[in-house]
Backbone as a chain_set.jsonl record, in Angstrom:
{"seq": "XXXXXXXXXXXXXXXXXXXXXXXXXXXXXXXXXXXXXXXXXXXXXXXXXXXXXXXXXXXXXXXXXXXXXXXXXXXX", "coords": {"N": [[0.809, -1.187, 0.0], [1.755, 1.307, 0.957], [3.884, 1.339, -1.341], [2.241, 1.743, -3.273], [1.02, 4.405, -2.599], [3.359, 5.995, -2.782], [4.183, 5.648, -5.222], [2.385, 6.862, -6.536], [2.408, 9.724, -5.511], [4.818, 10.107, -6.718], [4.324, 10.119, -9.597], [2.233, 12.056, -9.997], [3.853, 14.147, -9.358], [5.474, 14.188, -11.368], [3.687, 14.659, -13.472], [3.243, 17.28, -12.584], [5.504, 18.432, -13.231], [6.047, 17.679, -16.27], [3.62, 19.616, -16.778], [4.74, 22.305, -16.17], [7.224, 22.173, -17.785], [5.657, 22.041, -20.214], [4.321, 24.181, -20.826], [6.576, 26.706, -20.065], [7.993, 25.528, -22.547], [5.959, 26.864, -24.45], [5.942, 29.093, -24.169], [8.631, 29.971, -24.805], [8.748, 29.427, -26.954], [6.791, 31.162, -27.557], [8.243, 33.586, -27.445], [10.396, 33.213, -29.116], [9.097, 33.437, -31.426], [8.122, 36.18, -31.438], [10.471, 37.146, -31.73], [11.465, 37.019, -34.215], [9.72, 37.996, -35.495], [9.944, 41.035, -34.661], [12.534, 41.193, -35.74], [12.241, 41.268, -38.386], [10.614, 43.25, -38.571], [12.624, 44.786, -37.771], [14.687, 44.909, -39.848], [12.655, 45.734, -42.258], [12.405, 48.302, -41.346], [14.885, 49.553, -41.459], [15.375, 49.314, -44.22], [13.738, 51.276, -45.209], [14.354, 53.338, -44.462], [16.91, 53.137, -45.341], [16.585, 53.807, -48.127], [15.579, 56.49, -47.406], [17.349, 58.348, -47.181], [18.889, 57.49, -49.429], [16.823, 59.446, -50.977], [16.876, 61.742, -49.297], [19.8, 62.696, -49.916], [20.343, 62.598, -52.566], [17.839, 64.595, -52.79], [19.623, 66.847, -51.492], [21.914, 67.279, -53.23], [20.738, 68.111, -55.692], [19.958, 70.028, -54.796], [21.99, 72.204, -54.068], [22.61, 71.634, -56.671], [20.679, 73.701, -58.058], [21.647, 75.908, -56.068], [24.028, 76.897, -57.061], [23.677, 77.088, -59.961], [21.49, 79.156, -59.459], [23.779, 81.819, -58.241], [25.051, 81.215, -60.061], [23.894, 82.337, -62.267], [23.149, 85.073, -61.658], [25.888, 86.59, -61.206], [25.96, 87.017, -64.14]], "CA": [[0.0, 0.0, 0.0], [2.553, 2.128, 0.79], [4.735, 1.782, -2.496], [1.531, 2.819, -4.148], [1.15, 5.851, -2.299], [4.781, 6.663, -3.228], [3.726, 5.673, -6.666], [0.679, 7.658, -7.045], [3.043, 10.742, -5.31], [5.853, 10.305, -8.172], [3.445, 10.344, -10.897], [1.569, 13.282, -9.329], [5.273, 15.2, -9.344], [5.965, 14.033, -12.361], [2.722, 15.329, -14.09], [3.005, 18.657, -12.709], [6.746, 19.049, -13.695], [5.337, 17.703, -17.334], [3.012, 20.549, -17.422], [5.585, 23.473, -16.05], [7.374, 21.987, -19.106], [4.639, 22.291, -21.531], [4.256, 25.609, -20.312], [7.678, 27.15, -20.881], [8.418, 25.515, -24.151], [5.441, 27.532, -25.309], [6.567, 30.577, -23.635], [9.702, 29.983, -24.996], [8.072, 29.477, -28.845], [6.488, 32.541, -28.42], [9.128, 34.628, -27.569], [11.041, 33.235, -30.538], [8.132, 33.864, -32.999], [8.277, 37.598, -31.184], [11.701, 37.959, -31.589], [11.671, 36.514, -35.552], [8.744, 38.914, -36.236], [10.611, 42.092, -34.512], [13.56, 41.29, -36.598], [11.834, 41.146, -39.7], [10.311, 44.383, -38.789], [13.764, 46.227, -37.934], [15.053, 45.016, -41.424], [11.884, 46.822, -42.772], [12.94, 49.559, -40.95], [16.188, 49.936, -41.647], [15.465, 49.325, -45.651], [12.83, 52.193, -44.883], [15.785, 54.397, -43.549], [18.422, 53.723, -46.212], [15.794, 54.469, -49.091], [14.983, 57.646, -47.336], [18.626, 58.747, -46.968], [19.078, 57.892, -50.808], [16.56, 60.105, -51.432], [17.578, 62.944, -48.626], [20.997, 62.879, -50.386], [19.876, 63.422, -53.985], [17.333, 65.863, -52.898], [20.486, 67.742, -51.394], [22.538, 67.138, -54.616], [20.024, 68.676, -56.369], [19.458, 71.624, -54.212], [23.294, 72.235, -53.865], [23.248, 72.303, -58.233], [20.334, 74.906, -58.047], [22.638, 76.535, -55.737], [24.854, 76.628, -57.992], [22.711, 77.528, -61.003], [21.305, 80.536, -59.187], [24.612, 82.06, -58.007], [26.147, 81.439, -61.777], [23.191, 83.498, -63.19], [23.246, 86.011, -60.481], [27.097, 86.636, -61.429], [26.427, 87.551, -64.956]], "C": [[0.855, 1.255, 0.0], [3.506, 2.728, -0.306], [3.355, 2.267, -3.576], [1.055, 4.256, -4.063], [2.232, 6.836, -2.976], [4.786, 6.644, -4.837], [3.048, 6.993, -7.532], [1.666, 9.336, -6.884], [4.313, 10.921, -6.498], [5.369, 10.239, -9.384], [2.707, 11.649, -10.987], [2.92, 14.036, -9.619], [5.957, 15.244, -10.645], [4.909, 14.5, -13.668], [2.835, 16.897, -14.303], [4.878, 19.112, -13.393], [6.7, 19.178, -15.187], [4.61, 19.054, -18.095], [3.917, 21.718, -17.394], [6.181, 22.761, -17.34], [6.982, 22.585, -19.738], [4.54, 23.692, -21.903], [5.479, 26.525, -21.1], [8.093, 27.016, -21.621], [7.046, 26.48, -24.574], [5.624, 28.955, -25.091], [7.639, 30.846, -24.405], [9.533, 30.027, -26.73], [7.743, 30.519, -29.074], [7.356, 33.787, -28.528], [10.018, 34.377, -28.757], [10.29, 33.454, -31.219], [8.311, 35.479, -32.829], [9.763, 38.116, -31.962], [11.939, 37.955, -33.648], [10.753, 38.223, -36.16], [9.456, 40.352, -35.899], [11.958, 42.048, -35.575], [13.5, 41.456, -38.068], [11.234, 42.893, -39.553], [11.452, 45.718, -38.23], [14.124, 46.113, -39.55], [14.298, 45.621, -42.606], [12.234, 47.973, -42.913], [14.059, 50.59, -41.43], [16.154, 49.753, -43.439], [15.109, 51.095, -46.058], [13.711, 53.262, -45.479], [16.556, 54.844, -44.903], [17.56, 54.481, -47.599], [15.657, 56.104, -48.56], [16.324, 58.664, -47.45], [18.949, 58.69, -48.582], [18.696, 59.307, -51.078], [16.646, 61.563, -50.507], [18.866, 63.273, -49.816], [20.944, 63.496, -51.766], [18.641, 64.65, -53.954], [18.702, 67.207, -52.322], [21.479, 68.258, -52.464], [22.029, 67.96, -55.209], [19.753, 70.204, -55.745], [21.013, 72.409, -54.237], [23.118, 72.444, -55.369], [22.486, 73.519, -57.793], [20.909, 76.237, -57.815], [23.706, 77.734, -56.706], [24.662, 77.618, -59.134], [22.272, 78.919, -60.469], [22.514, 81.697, -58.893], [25.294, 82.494, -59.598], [25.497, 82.795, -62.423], [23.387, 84.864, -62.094], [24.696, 86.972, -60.811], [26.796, 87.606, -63.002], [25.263, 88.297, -65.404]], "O": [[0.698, 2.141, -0.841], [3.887, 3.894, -0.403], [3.514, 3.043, -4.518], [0.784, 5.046, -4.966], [2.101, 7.948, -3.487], [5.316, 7.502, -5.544], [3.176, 7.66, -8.558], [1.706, 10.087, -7.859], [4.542, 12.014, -7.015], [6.175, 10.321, -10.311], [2.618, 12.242, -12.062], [2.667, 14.782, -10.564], [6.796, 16.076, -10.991], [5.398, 14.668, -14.785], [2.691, 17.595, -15.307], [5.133, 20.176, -13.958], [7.076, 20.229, -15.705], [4.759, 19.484, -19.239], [4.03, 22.295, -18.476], [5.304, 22.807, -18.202], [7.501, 23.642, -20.098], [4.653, 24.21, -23.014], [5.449, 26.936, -22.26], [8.793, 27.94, -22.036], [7.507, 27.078, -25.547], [5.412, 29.827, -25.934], [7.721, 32.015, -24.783], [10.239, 30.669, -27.508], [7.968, 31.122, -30.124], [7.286, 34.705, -29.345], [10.385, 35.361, -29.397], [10.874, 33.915, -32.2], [8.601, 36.137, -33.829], [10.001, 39.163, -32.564], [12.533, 38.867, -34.223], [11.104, 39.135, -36.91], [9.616, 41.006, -36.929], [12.239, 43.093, -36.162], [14.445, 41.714, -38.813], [11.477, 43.677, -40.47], [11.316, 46.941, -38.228], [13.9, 47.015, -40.357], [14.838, 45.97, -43.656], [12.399, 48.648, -43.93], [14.111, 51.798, -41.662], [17.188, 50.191, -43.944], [15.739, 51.881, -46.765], [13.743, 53.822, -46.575], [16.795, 55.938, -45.415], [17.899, 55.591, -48.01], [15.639, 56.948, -49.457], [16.125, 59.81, -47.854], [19.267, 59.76, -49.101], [19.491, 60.215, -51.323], [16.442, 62.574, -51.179], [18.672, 64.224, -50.573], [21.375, 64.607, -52.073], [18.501, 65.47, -54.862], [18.644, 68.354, -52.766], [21.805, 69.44, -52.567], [22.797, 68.889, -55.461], [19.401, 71.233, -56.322], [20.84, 73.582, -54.569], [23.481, 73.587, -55.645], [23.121, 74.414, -57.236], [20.907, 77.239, -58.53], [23.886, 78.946, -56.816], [25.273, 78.677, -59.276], [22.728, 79.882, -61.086], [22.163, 82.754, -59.418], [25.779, 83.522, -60.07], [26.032, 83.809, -62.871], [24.365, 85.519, -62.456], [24.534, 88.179, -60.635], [27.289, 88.73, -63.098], [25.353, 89.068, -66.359]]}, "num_chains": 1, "name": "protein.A"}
């Protein structure tokens, strides 16, 4: 009777350790799906960025000829 008590108690301990398991691997899934999906949305980001910086740069280019262009005529 007794080794089934001790039975019944190591199956019981061994259930709930089972579920804490279950538990943190899905905790642990979702923070990797989090972390996959944030990373996908810095590399957005950062595409975002460099596109906008292209086009900062050639709008400065361009303002810098005007520059340029107004100054020349201005001169003569």
């Amino acid at each position: 009777m007794e080794v089934n008590i001790k039975k019944s108690e190591n199956f019981e301990k061994l259930k709930k350790l089972q579920f804490a398991f279950d538990k943190n691997i899905r905790i642990f899934e979702r923070i990797i799906a989090e972390s996959i999906i944030n990373k996908e949305k810095l590399n957005t980001i950062k595409k975002d960025l460099n596109n906008a910086n292209e086009k900062f740069n050639e709008a400065e280019k361009c303002l810098n000829e005007l520059k340029i262009h107004i100054q020349n005529n201005k001169i003569k």
